[in-house]
VOGU-611283 format. One record per residue (C-alpha): residue number from 0; x, y, z. Coordinates in steps of 0.02 Angstrom, whole numbers, plus 50000, padded with zeros to 5 digits. Example, Ala and Ser with C-alpha at 12.3 -4.5 7.8 and 13.67 -1.06 7.14 Angstrom:
BEGIN
(node 0, (50615, 49775, 50390)),
(node 1, (50684, 49947, 50357)),
END
This chain:
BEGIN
(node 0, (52262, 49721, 48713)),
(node 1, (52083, 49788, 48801)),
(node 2, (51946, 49687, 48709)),
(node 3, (51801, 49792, 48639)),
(node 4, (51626, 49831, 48747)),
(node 5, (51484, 49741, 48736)),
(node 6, (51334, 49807, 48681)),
(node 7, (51178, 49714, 48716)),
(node 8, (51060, 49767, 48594)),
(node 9, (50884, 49777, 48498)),
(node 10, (50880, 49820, 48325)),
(node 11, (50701, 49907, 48347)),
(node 12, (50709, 49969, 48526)),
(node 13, (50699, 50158, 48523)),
(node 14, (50825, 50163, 48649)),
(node 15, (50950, 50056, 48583)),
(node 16, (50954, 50156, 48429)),
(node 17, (50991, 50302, 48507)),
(node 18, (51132, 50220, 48616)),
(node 19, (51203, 50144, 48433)),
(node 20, (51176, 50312, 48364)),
(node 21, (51296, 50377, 48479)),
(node 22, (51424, 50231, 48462)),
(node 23, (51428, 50242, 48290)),
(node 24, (51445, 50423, 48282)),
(node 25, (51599, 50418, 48407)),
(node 26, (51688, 50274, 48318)),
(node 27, (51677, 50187, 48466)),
(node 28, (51690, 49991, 48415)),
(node 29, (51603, 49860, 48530)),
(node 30, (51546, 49688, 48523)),
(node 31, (51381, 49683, 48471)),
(node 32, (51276, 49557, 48543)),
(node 33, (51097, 49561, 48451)),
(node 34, (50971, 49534, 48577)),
(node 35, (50781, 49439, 48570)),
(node 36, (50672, 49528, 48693)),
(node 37, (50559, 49369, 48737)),
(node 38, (50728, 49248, 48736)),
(node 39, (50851, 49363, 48827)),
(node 40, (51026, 49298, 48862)),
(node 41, (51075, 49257, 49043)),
(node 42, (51223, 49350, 49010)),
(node 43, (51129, 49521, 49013)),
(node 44, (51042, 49467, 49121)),
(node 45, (51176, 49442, 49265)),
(node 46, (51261, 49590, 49230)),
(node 47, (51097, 49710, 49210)),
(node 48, (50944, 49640, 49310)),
(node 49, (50803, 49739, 49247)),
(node 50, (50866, 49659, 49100)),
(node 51, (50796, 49800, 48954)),
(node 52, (50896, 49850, 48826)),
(node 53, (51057, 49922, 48792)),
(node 54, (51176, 49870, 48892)),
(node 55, (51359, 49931, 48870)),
(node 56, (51474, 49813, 48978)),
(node 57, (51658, 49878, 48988)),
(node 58, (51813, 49857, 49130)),
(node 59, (51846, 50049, 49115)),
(node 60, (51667, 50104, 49172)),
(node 61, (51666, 50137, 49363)),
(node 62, (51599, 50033, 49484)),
(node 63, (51535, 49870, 49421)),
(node 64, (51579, 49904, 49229)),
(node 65, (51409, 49911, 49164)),
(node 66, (51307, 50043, 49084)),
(node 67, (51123, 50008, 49067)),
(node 68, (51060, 50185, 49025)),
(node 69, (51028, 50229, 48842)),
(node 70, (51073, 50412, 48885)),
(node 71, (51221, 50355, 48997)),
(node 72, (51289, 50255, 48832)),
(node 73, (51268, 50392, 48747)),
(node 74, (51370, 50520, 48861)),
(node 75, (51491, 50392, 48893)),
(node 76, (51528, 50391, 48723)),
(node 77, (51536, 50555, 48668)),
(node 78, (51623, 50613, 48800)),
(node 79, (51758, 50494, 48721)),
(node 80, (51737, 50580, 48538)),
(node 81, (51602, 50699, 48499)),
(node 82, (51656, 50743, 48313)),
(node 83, (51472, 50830, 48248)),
(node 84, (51464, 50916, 48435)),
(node 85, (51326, 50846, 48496)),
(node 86, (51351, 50874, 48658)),
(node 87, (51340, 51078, 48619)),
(node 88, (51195, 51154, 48689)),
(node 89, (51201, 51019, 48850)),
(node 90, (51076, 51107, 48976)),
(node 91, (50934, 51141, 48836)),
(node 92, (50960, 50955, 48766)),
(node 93, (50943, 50888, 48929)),
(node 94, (50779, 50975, 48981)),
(node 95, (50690, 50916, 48811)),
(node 96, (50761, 50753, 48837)),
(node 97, (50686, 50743, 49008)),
(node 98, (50514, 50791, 48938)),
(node 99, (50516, 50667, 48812)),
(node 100, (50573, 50516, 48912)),
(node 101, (50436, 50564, 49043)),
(node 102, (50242, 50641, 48980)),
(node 103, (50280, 50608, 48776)),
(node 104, (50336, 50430, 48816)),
(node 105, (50194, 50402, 48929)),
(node 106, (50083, 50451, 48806)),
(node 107, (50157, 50342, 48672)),
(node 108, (50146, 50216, 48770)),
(node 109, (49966, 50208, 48803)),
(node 110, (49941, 50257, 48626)),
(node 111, (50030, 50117, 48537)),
(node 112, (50012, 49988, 48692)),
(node 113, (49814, 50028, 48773)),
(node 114, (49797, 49835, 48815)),
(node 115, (49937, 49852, 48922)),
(node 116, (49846, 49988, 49051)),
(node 117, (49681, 49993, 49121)),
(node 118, (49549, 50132, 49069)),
(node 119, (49651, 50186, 48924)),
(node 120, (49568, 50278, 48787)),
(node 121, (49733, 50267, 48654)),
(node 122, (49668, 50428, 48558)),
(node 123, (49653, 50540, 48714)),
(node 124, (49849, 50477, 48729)),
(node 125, (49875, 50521, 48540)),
(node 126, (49806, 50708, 48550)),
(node 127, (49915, 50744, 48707)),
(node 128, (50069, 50642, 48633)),
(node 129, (50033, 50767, 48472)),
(node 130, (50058, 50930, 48587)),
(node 131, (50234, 50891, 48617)),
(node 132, (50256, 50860, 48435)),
(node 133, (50177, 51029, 48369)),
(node 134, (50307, 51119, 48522)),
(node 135, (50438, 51016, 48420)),
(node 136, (50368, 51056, 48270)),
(node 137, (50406, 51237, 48290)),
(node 138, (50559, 51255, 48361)),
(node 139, (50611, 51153, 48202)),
(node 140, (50528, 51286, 48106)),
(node 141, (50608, 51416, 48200)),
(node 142, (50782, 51341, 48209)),
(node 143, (50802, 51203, 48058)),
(node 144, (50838, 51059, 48201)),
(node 145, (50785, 51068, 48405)),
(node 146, (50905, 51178, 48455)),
(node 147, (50969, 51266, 48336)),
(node 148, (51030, 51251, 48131)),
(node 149, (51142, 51094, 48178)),
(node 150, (51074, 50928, 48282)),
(node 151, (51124, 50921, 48443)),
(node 152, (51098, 50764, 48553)),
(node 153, (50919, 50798, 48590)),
(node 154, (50878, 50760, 48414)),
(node 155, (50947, 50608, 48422)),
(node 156, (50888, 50552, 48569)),
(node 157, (50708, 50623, 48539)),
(node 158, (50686, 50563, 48353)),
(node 159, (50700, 50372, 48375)),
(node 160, (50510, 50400, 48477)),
(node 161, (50449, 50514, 48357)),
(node 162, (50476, 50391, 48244)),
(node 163, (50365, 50257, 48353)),
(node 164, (50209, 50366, 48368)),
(node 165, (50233, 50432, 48184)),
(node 166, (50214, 50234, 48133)),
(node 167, (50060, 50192, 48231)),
(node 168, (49966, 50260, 48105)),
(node 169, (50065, 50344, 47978)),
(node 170, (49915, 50406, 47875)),
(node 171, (49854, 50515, 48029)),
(node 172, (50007, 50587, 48090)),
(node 173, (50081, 50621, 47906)),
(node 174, (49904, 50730, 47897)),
(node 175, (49945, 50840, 48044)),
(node 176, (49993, 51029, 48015)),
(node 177, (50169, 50994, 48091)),
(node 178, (50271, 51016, 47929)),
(node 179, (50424, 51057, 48001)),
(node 180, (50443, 50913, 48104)),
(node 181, (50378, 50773, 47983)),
(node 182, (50521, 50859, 47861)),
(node 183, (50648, 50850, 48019)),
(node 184, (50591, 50644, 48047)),
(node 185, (50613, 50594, 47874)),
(node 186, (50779, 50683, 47857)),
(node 187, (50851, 50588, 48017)),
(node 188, (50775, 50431, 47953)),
(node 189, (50852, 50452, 47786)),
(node 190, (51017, 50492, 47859)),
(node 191, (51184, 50391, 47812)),
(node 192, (51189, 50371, 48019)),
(node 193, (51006, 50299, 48033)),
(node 194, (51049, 50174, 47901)),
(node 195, (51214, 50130, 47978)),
(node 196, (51151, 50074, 48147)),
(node 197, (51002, 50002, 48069)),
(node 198, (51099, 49848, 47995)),
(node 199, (51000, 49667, 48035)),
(node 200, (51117, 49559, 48157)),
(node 201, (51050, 49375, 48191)),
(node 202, (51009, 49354, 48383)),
(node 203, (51168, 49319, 48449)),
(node 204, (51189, 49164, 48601)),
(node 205, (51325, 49105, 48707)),
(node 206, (51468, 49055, 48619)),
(node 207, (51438, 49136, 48455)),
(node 208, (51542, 49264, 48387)),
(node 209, (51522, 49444, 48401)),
(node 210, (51530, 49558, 48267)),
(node 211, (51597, 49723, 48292)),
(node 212, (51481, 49891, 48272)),
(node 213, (51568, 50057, 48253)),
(node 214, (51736, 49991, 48207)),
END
């Protein structure tokens, strides 16, 4: 018998969460190995060189059996088992996806991280960061979710950095007129998923066991 994936993971890493998200939603078990971003394993290392987080490892991916894409996980594994359909919608989830990952993550970035860049002003980042979250804001009000009255995958794969700039300062962005959205966040974050793949793992190293997420 095929032994389960192996995820390489970080319990806090917006991206991981999203990949897990996905995983978890699928029923589709792997080995969860728990990863410290300043003590990395050589492991992940080997098989994924840029060596960020996740990292699905598995003999029946083509090519060299590794998946090092959050979004990539999280096709990979719906298009095993999508049971809630979030794959509906695919074109529209893809383009808001695409926005996110790009200016709204920039943004955040420089926001939550201005030591990190050079001639950053962190507020000019949080006002332009907060004009993707009012667009958000109402197609939520519009629709009840992103696209539509049921989440699709750009919810899940946008709400995991909503939830970073939201906790910079919560007090600020919990006093912006975006109702819709902050309703949309804490539902998701709520959520019996959320919870699920939120679960505390100890940093796993060679040899020790694995315990199995999804299963």
């Amino acid at each position: 018998m095929n032994k389960a994936p192996i995820l390489y993971s970080f319990r806090r890493c917006p991206y991981a969460m999203r990949a897990r998200m996905a995983l978890f939603i699928s029923k589709t078990p792997v080995r969860l190995r728990e990863v410290v971003l300043r003590d990395k394993p050589e492991e992940m290392i080997a098989v994924s060189p840029k060596a960020t987080v996740p990292v699905l490892v598995d003999d029946s991916v083509d090519g060299d059996g590794v998946v090092d894409e959050s979004l990539s996980i999280m096709h990979w594994a719906l298009e095993r088992s999508d049971p809630q359909n979030w794959l509906e919608d695919k074109e529209a989830s893809a383009a808001l996806i695409a926005e996110a990952d790009s200016d709204f993550k920039d943004n955040l970035d420089r926001y939550k991280y201005p030591t990190r860049y050079e001639n950053v002003d962190p507020i000019a980042h949080r006002s332009a960061g907060l004009e993707f979250l009012v667009k958000l804001d109402k197609c939520i009000a519009q629709q009840g979710q992103l696209l539509g009255k049921e989440p699709r995958l750009a919810d899940y794969a946008i709400f995991p950095f909503i939830r970073q700039f939201a906790n910079n300062d919560r007090n600020w962005f919990d006093a912006q007129p975006i109702a819709a959205l902050q309703t949309w966040l804490a539902a998701h974050l709520d959520s019996d998923l959320f919870s699920a793949v939120m679960k505390k793992y100890p940093q796993w190293k060679t040899g020790d066991a694995e315990p199995m997420f999804a299963a």
